[in-house]
N, C-alpha and C positions, 0 to 999 in steps of 0.2 A: 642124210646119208653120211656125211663127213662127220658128225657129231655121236652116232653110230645107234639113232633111234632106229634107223631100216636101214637095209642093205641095196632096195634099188625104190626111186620115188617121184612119181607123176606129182606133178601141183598146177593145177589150174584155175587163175583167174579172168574173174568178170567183170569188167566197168562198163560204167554208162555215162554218156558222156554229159557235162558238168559234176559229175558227181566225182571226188577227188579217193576217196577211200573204195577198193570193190567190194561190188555185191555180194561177191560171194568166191568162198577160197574152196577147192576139192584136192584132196590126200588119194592119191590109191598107192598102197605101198607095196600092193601082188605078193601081198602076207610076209612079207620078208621082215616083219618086225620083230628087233629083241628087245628084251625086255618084257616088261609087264604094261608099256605102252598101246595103243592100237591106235588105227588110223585116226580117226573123233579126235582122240587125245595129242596127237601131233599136229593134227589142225589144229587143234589149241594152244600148242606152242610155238606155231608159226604166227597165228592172230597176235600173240602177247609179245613175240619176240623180234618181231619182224615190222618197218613200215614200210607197208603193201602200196603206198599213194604211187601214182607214174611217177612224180618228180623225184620222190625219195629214195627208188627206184633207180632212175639215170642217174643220181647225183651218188651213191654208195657205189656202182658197178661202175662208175666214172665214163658214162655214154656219150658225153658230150665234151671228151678231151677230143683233141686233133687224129691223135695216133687211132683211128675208128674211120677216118675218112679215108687215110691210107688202105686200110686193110681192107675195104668195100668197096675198093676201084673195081669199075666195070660190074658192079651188084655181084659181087662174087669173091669169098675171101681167097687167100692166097694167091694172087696175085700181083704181081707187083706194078 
């Protein structure tokens, strides 16, 4: 969406557990795509562009700083 292959975009992954890479990656972009891209084809640039592993995962969106423990007090953001 930010890159401005679609204007709104579902992405769903599958793991199994041991298994480090998912099974399988799903795009639905509810046709909002511009360009000459389609949904197939951005899943393909998410496979190429993107490591989907968990750890790679936590470690790029920084999941496992401190400031995450704060903001989850009482399983609920915003609170303090």
């Amino acid at each position: 969406v930010k890159s401005g292959l679609c204007k709104r975009a579902l992405v769903q992954l599958s793991y199994a557990i041991g298994v480090a890479k998912p099974l399988s990656l799903f795009v639905e972009t509810y046709g909002t795509e511009q360009g000459t891209l389609d949904a197939d084809d951005i899943t393909n640039v998410i496979k190429i562009a993107f490591d989907c592993r968990p750890g790679a995962i936590a470690q790029s969106l920084a999941l496992r700083e401190p400031k995450y423990q704060e903001t989850a007090a009482y399983c609920h953001f915003g609170r303090e």
